[in-house]
N, C-alpha and C positions, 0 to 999 in steps of 0.2 A: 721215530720214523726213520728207518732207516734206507729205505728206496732211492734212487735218485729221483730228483726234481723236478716235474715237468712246468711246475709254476714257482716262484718266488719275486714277494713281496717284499722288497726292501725299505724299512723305516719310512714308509709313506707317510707325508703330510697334507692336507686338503682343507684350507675355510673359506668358507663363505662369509665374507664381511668381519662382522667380529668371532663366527660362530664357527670352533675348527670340527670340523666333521669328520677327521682323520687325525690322531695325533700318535706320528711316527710307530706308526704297524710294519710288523715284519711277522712275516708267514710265508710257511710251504706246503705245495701240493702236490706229494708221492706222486711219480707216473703209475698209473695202472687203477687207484686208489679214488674211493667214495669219502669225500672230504666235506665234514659240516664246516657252514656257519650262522651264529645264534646270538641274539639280544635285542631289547627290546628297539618297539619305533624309537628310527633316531637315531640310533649304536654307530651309525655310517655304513653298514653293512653294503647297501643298494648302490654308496660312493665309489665303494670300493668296489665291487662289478665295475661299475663305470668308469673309473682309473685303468682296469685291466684289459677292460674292450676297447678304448680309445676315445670312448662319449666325453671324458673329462680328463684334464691333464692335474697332473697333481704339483702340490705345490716345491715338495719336496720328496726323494726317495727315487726310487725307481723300480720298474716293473719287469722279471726276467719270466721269457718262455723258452725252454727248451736254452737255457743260455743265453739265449740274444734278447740282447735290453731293446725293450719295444714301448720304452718310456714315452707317452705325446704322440705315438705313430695314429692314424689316421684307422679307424673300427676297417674299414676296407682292406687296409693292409693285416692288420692282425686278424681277421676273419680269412685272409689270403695263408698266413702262416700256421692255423689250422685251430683257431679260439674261436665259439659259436655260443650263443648265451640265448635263455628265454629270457620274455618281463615279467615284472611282478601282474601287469598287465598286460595280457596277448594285444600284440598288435598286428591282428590280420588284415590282408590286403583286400577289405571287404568288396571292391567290385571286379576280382577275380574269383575264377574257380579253385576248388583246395588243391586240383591237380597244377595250377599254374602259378600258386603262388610258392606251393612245395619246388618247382621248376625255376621261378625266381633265387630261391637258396642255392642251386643247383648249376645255375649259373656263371655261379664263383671260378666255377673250376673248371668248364665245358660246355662246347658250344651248344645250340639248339636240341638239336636233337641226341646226345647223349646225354642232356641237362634231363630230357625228356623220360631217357631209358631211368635214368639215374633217381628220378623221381618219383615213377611207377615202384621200381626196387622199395623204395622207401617209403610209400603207402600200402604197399604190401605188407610188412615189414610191423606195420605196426597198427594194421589189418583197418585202415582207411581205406581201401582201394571203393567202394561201395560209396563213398561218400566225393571220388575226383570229379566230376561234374557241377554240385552242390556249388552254389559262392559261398562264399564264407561269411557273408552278411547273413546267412540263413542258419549259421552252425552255432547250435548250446555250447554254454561254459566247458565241458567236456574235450566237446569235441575241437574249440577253439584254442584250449591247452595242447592236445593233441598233435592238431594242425602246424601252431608253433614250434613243437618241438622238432617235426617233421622234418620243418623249413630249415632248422640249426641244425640237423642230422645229415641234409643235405649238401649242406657246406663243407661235407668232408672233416668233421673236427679232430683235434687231436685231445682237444680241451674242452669239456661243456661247461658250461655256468648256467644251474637253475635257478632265478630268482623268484622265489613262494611258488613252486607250479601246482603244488597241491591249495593252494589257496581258494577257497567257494568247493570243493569237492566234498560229498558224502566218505564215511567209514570204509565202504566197499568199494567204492572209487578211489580214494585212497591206498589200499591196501593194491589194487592192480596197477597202479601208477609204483609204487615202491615195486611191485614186482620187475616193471619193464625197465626203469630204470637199473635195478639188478641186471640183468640180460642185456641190455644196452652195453654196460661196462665191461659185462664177463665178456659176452660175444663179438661188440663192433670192437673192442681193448680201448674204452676211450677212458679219459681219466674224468671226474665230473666231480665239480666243486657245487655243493647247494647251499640256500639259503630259504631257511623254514621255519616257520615261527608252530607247526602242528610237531611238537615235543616229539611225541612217541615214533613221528615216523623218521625223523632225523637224528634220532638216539639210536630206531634199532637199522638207521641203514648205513650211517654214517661210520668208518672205521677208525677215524678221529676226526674231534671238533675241534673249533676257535669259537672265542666267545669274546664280541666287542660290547663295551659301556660306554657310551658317553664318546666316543671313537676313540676310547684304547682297551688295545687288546687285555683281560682281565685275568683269562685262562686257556688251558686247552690241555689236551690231551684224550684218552678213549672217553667215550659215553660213560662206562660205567665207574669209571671215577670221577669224571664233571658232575654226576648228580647229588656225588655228595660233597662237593666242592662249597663251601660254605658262604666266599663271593659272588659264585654263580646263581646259590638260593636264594640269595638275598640279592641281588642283581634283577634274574630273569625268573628262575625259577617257581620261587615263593615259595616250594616247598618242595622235598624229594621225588623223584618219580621212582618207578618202579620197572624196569625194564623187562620185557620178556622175548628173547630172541626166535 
């Protein structure tokens, strides 16, 4: 990869008691570039989200955006600097409306009312406008992935991090969720690091993976040579996949 950097992970370390969840990872994420990462429960993967947004400070290493070490800084300040992540579980602001909780995101950057303008844009945008009224106590798996995403789009990102958002979705749901995040990247220029455990759609979207075990990194490089990466098969995989772009 030869792009400049818009994230790098330096030799991260992270345990929990006896249990290291992170053992000294190093990783980058091309600006512009759709970046997997993959392995099974447990790999540290979701740590490591959470070292990068600020939810957890690591033990050792440190964390570079855009250059500037933003090691233990405060999810507030790095969502200020232009990093916006979903969970592996939505967490919406169930006794708002999805227009006000998308406006919450939106926040970040501007006062009321162009939080406001800013937010319509962005339910447009990813053709929720039909649904701004609704609370979000009332909205299916779908649309609660959706809504999430909305909320991190609104934060002005420079950097996404998806954690499983294709997680509980159907094949056809699926395949339209990889498309927007396609479009997402080509058209807002964000860069977007994911984390997917549904194979086929992080193979054919992803334009290079990392692949953590046990929380150290094992492998990486494009899809279509991780599959036949013979630590990764016997890892995660279990057996070859089959790619089809």
């Amino acid at each position: 990869m030869t792009s400049r950097s818009c994230l790098e992970v330096v030799n991260v370390t992270k345990r929990f008691g006896g249990l290291v969840a992170l053992d000294n990872v190093s990783l980058k994420v091309p600006e512009g570039k759709i970046i997997g990462l993959i392995g099974p429960n447990g790999a540290g993967k979701t740590t490591l989200f959470n070292i990068i947004t600020g939810y957890i400070k690591p033990d050792k290493g440190k964390v570079l955006f855009k250059g500037i070490d933003i090691t233990g800084k405060p999810p507030y300040e790095i969502c200020k600097l232009g990093i916006a992540r979903t969970f592996q579980i939505p967490k919406p602001f169930l006794d708002l409306t999805v227009e006000d909780s998308v406006i919450a995101g939106a926040i970040n950057r501007h006062g009321v009312g162009e939080a406001k303008k800013k937010a319509m844009e962005i339910l447009e945008y990813l053709e929720l406008k039909d649904l701004k009224d609704k609370y979000c106590s009332e909205l299916n798996i779908v649309q609660s992935k959706k809504v999430e995403l909305a909320r991190a789009l609104a934060t002005e990102p420079k950097l996404l991090l998806l954690d499983e958002i294709a997680a509980g979705l159907n094949p056809a749901e699926i395949q339209e969720l990889m498309e927007l995040i396609k479009r997402i990247n080509y058209e807002k220029k964000i860069t977007i690091f994911v984390i997917e455990h549904i194979m086929r759609m992080i193979l054919k979207l992803s334009e290079y993976v990392y692949v953590l075990h046990y929380g150290k990194l094992i492998a990486e490089g494009k899809p279509e040579e991780l599959v036949h990466n013979e630590k990764v098969i016997e890892a995660y995989l279990g057996r070859k996949v089959v790619i089809s772009r």
